[in-house]
C-alpha positions in Angstrom: 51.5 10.3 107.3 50.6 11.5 110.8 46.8 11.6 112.0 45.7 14.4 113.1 43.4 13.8 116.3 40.3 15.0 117.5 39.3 15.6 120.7 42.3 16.6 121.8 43.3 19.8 123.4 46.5 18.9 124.6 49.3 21.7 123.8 51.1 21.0 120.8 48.8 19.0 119.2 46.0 20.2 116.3 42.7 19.4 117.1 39.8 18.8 114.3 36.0 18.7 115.1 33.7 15.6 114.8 33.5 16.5 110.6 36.9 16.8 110.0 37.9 20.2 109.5 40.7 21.5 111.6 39.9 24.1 114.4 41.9 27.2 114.2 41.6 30.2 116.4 43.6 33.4 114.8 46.1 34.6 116.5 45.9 37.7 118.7 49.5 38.8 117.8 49.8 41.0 114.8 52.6 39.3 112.7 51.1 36.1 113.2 48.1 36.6 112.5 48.0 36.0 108.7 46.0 37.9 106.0 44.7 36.7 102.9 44.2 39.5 99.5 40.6 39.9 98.6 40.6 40.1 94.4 37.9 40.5 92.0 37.0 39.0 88.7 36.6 41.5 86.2 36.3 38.9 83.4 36.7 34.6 83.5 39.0 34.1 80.5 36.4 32.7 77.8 38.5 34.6 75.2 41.8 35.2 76.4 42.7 31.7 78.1 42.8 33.0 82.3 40.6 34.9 83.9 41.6 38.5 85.1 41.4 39.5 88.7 42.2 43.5 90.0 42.5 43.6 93.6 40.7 46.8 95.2 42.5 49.9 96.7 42.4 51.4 100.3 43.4 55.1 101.3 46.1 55.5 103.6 43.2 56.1 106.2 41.7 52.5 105.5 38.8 53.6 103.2 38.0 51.3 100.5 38.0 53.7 97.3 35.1 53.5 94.7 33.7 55.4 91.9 31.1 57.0 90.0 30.7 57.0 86.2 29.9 60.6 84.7 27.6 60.1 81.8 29.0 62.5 79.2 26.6 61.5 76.1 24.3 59.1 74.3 22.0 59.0 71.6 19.8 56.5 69.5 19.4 56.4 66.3 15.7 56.0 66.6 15.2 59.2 64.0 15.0 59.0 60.1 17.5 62.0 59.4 20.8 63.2 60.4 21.5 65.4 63.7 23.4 68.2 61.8 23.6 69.4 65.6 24.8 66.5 67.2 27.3 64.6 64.0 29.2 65.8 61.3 28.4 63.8 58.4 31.4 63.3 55.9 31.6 60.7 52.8 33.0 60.1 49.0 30.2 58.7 47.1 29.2 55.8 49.4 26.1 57.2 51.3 25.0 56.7 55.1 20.9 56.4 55.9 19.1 56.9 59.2 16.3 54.7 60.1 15.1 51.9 61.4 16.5 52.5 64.8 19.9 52.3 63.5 22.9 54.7 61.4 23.9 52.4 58.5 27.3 52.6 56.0 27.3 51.8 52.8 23.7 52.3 52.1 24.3 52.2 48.6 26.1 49.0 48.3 29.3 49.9 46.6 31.8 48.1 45.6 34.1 50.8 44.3 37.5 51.7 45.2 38.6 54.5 47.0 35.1 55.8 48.5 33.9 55.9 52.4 32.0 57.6 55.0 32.6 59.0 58.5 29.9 59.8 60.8 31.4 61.5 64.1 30.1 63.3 67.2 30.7 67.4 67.2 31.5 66.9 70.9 35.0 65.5 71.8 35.4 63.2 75.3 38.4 63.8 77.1 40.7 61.1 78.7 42.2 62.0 82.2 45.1 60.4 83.3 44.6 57.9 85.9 40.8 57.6 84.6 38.8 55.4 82.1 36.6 56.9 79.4 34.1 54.4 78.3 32.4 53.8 75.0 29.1 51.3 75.4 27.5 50.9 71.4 25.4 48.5 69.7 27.1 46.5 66.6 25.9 45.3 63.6 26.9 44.3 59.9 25.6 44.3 56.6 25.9 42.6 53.4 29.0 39.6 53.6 31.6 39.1 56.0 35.4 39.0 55.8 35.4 41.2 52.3 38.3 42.7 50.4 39.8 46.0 50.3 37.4 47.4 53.2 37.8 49.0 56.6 35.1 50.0 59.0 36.3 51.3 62.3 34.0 51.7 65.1 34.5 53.8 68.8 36.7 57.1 69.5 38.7 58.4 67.1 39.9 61.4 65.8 40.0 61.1 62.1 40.9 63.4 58.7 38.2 65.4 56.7 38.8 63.9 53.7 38.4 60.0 52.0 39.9 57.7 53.7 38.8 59.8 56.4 41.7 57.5 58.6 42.0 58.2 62.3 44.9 60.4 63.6 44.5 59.5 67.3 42.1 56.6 68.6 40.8 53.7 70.5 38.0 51.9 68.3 36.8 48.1 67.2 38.0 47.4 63.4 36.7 45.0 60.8 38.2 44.0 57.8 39.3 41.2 55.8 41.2 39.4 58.4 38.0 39.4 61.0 37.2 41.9 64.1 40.1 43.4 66.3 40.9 46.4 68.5 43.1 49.4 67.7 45.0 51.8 69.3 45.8 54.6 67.2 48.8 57.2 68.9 48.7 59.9 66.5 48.4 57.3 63.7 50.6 54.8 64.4 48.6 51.7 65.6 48.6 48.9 67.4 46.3 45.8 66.9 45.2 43.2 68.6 44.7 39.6 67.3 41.4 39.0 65.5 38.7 38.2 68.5 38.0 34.6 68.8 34.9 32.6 70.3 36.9 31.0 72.9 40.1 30.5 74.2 42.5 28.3 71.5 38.9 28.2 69.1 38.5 29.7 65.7 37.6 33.5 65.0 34.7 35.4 66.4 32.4 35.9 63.7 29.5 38.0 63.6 25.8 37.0 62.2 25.0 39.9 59.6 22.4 41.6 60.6 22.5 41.1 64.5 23.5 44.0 66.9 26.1 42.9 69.0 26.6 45.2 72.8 30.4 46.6 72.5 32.1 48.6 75.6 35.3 50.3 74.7 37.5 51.4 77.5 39.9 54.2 76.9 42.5 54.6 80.2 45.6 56.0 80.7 48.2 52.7 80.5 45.6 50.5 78.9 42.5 49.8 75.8 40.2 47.1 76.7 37.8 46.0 74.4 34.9 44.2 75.1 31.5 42.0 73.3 28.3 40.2 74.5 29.0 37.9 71.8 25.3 36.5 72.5 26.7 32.8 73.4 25.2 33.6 77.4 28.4 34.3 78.8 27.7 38.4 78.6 30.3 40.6 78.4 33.8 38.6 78.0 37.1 40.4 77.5 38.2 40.1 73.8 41.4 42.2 74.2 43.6 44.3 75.7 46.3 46.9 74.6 48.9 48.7 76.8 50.2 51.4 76.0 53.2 51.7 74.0 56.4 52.1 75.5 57.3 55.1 73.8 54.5 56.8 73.7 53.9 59.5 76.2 50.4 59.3 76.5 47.5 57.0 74.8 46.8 59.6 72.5 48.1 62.7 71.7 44.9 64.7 71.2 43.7 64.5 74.8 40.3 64.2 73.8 38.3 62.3 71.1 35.3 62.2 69.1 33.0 58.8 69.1 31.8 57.6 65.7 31.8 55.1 62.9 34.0 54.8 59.4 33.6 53.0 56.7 35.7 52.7 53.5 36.8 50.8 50.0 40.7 50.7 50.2 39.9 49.3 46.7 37.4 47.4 44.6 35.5 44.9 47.5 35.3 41.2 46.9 31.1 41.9 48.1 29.1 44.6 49.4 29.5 44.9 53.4 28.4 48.0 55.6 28.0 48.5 59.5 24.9 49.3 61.6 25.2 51.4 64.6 22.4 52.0 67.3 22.4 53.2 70.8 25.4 54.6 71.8 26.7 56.4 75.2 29.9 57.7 76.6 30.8 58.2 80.1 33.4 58.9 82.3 34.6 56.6 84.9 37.6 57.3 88.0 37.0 61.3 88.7 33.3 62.7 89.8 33.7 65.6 87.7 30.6 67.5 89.5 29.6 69.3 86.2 26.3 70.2 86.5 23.4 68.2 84.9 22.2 70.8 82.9 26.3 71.5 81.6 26.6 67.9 81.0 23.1 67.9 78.6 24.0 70.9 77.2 27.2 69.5 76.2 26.1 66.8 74.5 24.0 68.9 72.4 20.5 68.7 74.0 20.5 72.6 74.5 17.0 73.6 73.8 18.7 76.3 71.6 18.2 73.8 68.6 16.0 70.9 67.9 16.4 67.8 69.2 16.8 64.5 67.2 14.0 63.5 65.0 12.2 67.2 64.6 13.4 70.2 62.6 17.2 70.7 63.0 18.7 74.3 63.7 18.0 76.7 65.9 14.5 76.6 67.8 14.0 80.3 67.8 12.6 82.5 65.4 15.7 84.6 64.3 16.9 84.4 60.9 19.8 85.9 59.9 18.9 89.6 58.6 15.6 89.2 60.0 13.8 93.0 59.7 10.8 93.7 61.7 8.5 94.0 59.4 5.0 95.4 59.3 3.7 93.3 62.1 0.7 91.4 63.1 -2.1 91.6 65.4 -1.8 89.1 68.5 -4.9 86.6 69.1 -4.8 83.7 71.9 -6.1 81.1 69.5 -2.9 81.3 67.2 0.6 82.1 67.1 0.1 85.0 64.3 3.3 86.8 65.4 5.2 83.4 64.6 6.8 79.9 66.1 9.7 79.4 67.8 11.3 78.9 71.2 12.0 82.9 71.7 12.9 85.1 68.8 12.4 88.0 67.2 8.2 89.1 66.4 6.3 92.0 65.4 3.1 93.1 67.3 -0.1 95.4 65.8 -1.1 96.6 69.4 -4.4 96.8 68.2 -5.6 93.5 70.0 -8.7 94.3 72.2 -7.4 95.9 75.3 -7.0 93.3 78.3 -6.9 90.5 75.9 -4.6 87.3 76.1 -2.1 87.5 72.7 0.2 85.0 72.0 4.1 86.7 71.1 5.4 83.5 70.2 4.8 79.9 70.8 6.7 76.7 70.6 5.3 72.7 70.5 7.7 70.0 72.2 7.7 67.8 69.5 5.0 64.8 69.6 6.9 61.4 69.9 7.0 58.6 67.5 9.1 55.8 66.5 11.4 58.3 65.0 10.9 61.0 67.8 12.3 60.2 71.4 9.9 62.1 74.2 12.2 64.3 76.0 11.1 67.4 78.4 11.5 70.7 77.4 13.3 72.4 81.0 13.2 75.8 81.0 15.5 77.5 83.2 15.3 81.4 82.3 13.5 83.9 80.3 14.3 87.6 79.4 11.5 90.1 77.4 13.1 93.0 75.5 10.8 95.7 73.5 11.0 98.5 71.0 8.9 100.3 68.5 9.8 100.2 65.1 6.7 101.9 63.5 5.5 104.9 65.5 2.7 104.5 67.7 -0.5 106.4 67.2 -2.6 106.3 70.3 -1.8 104.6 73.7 -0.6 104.5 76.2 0.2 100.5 75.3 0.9 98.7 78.7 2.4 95.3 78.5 1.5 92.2 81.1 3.6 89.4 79.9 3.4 85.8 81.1 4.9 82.4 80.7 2.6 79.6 79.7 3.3 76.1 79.5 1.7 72.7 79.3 -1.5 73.2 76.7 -1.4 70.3 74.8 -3.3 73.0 72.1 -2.0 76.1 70.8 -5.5 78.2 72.1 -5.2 79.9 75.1 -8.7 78.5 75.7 -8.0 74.9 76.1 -10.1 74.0 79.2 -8.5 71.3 81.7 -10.7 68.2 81.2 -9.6 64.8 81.3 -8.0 64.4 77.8 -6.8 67.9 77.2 -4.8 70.3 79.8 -4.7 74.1 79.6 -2.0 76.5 80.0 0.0 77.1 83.4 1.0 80.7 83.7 4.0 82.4 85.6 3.4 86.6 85.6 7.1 87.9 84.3 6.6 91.9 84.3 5.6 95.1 82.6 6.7 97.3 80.2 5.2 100.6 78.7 4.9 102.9 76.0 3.7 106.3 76.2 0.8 107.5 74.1 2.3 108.3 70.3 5.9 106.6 71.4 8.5 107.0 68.8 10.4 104.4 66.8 13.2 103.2 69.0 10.7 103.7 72.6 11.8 101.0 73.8 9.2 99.1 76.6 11.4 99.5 79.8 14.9 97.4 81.5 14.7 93.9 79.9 12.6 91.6 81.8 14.6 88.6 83.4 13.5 85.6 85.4 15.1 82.6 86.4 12.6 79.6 86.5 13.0 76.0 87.8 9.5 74.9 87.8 8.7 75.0 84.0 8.7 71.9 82.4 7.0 71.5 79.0 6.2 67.4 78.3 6.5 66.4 74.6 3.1 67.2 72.8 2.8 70.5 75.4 3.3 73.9 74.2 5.6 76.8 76.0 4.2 79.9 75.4 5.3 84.1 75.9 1.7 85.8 76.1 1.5 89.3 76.4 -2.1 91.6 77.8 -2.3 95.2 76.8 -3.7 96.6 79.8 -3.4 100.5 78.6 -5.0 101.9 75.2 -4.9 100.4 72.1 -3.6 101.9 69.2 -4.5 102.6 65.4 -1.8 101.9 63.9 2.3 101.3 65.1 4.5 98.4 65.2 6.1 97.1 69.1 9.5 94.0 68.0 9.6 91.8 70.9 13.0 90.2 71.6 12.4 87.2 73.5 15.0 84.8 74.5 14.4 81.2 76.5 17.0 79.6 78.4 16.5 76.1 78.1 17.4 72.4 77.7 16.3 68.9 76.9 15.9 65.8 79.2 15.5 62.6 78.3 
């Protein structure tokens, strides 16, 4: 074998340096230059036997592309009831439970053929050709491993109304008797991976009841990937991968899918097994959609139009269906006589001393607890609309309405001290009635602002206030119609 030399710079022979290692100077001409192909390791092959490296992409003006992910939604299941805002809760006899940070199946225990449950988001998440759509949950099972006769999908899916409540489009982690695999459903025809395994060429994956296990399920255009922190230290590893079919046009046909959880008894179980689900979120990978934030919340159900998870579910405002006007009460700034709610519909006695704070209606961010995430109340708009509905005797009444927000008590007389804050006021407008108005006066144009500085802190009250500034009257009824643009953030 021929030596080569070193300290040597005669042409046509390589040099190397006093360590060994060959000198090389690149060469100046293009084609022989040389060029190597930068790649990156998306995952090392624990699971499926070599690792798997995706080289990155340029633009035809030499820019090396990257991307953002959208968040879309999330949730955890940190409250003690169901989100009837947020899920649509669907089962035959086997029964779901909320609590302890976690959705659970099967809370029951049955064994009993031909029952389930579905638990599914109201919003749908689309998937955009040439984009990912990502589904990061927390795991967990209950009960005994590897049983009989039972099912329990987890991720996005589309699925029937009605026991076995099977998916008609989706991509989503199964268990059942054979172990835990991924599924791609194509307007219900599937495709399955093997069960995951531990390691490469070593026995089946299999879970420790009880323990949350992180889960990521990727959703893309040619391709499902499906992926565990199995909890052995080696993070997230690669447990399988699904192209799409062939023959399929698309990976699913309904363009867009709900995330969510099933759970069902094929037939009589060997033993009693459930699931556990915790946090959960969904994003969008690939396109920067540039919704805005407050669209994106919105979207996934945190409009402040309804409660949020953990307090009183429905609507937030005080408007019932059929709701009359009623006879009416006399404002006072220590309490909200007229009613509670985030905007509404309330009855005022204008016989409140003239120049007087009265609250119209009033609205607590709920406290926090372990069932209660904190999340701040943003208020983006509010619009005042008024009317008599019992003629007036006396006046002229002369509304001053105002915004308050951030008492931490209901009484417009909570001083600002150390431990307790009092009420931050934004002036909104007037409207008027003229002395002995008839039913149907109404106040004046409807008021309107748009706000971006109101922001209501769990455990603060937002708060319409209104100051009769003209006469007050003896008797007569004045409906307020108050409506409060609005959302939550975490």
């Amino acid at each position: 074998m021929t030596l080569i030399q070193g300290g040597n710079d005669t042409a046509g022979v390589a040099n190397v340096d006093a360590y060994f290692n060959l000198k090389v100077t690149l060469p100046d001409v293009y084609d022989q230059s040389g060029y190597n192909r930068p790649m990156s390791e998306v995952d090392r092959g624990n699971v499926t036997g070599a690792p798997t490296l995706l080289a990155a992409e340029t633009s035809e003006d030499f820019r090396l592309r990257s991307e953002l992910d959208t968040i879309l939604a999330y949730d955890d299941f940190n409250y003690v009831a169901q989100d009837t805002g947020k899920y649509v809760f669907r089962n035959t006899t086997m029964t779901g439970a909320w609590g302890g940070g976690a959705f659970t199946t099967n809370a029951s225990g049955i064994t009993t053929t031909t029952t389930g449950c579905s638990l599914l988001t109201r919003q749908y998440f689309p998937v955009f050709g040439g984009a990912e759509t990502y589904a990061y949950f927390k795991l967990g099972f209950t009960g005994t491993w590897l049983v009989t006769n039972k099912t329990i999908d987890t991720g996005f899916m589309t699925a029937n109304t009605s026991n076995p409540y099977a998916p008609t489009d989706g991509v989503f982690v199964r268990a059942n008797s054979t172990g835990l695999f991924g599924v791609v459903s194509v307007n219900g025809v599937e495709q399955t991976s093997s069960p995951f395994v531990s390691v490469f060429g070593g026995i089946d994956f299999i879970p420790a009841i009880g323990t949350f296990y992180d889960c990521i399920v990727t959703c893309g255009e040619n391709v499902a990937v499906f992926w565990m922190d199995m909890r052995d230290g080696n993070g997230y590893t690669m447990m399988a991968r699904i192209s799409t079919a062939p023959g399929s046009g698309a990976p699913l046909y309904s363009g867009a899918l709900q995330f969510g959880i099933r759970d069902v008894n094929t037939g009589t179980t060997s033993a009693v097994m459930g699931a556990k689900i915790s946090r959960w979120s969904v994003s969008q990978g690939g396109y920067h959609t540039s919704r805005p934030w407050v669209e994106q919340v919105v979207c996934a159900g945190m409009s402040g139009a309804q409660g949020q998870q953990g307090g009183t579910m429905g609507s937030t405002a005080l408007y019932t269906n059929s709701l009359a006007p009623g006879a009416g009460a006399v404002m006072t700034n220590t309490t909200a006589a007229l009613g509670t709610g985030l905007g509404g519909q309330f009855s005022a006695l204008p016989t409140l001393a003239a120049n007087t704070d009265g609250i119209v209606c009033s609205y607590l961010n709920p406290v926090p607890t372990t069932g209660i995430t904190g999340r701040v109340l943003v208020v983006t708009g509010i619009k005042i609309s008024s009317i008599v509905s019992t003629v007036l005797a006396g006046g002229p009444v002369v509304y001053a309405f105002s915004a308050g927000w951030g008492n931490d008590a209901l009484s417009l007389a909570t001083a600002e001290a150390a431990t307790t804050k009092a009420s931050r006021r934004k002036a909104l407008g007037f409207h008027q009635f003229v002395v002995n108005a008839a039913v149907y006066a109404s106040g004046g144009p409807d008021i309107y602002l748009a706000v971006d500085d109101i922001a209501v802190n769990p455990g603060e009250y937002f708060q319409i206030i209104a100051k009769n500034i003209g006469v007050v009257t003896t008797t007569g009824v004045v409906t307020f119609h108050v409506s409060i643009q609005s959302h939550w953030e975490s």
